[in-house]
N, C-alpha and C positions, 0 to 999 in steps of 0.2 A: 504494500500500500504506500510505502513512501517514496519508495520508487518512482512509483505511479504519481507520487503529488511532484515529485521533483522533475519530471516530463512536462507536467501541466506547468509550472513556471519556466522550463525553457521554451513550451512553444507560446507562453504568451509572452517570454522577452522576444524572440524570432517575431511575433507577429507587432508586435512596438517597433522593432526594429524596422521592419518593412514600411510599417506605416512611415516613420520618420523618413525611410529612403522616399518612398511617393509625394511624399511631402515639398521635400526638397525638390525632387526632379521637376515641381510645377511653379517653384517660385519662378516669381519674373514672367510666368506666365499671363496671358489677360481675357480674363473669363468674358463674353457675351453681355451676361446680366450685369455685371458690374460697367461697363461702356452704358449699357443704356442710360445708367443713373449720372454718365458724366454731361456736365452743364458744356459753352459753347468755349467758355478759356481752357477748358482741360483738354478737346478734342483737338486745339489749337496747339495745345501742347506736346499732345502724344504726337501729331505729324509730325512736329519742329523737331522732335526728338528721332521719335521710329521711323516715320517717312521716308528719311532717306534710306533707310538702309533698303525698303521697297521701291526706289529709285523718285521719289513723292516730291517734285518741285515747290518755289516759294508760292510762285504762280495759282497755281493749285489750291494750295493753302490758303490763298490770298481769295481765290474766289467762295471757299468753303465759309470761310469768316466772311464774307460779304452775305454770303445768304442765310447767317446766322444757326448752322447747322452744330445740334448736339450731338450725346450719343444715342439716342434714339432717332433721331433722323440721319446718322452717318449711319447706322447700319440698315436701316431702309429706303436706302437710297438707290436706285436702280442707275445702271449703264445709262439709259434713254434718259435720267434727271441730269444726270451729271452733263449728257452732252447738250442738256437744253439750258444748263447755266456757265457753258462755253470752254468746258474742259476738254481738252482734246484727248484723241481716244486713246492713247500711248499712256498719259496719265491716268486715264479710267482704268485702265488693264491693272494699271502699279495700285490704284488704288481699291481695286476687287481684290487684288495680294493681297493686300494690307488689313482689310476686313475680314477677308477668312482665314487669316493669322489669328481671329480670335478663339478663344478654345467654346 
């Protein structure tokens, strides 16, 4: 029996342990629901930031801020919206990256 009990504390260190490895593996990560709740300075910000690494112009950015887009209008934002407030298609592409970068 104590055997037994001393099995049951390695596998629930083993399963702490994994938890903390998944844990980690998603920091830095940027969940969906949590964009929604960002206001229109933060969406401004994650471009300035992550943008580029999607290839995400100032340009771009510049028009997204002009039509006052959040996180819940950045992520439903379709191809057709973007090109009807004058983004060209090369930055629509980098900016569909960008969005389904979210987890």
């Amino acid at each position: 029996a104590a055997a037994a009990a001393a099995a049951t504390v390695s596998i629930d260190g083993l399963d702490s342990l994994f938890d903390d490895q998944s844990e980690g593996k998603d920091q830095g990560a940027i969940y969906r629901g949590d964009v929604a709740d960002w206001k229109e300075d933060e969406v401004k910000s994650w471009l300035e930031k992550s943008g580029k690494d999607f290839g995400i112009k100032g340009k771009t950015i510049s028009k997204l801020v002009e039509e006052d887009i959040d996180g819940e209008s950045l992520l439903s934002l379709s191809q057709e919206e973007m090109r009807g407030i004058g983004i060209t298609l090369g930055q629509v592409k980098a900016l569909v990256r960008a969005i389904e970068s979210f987890m």
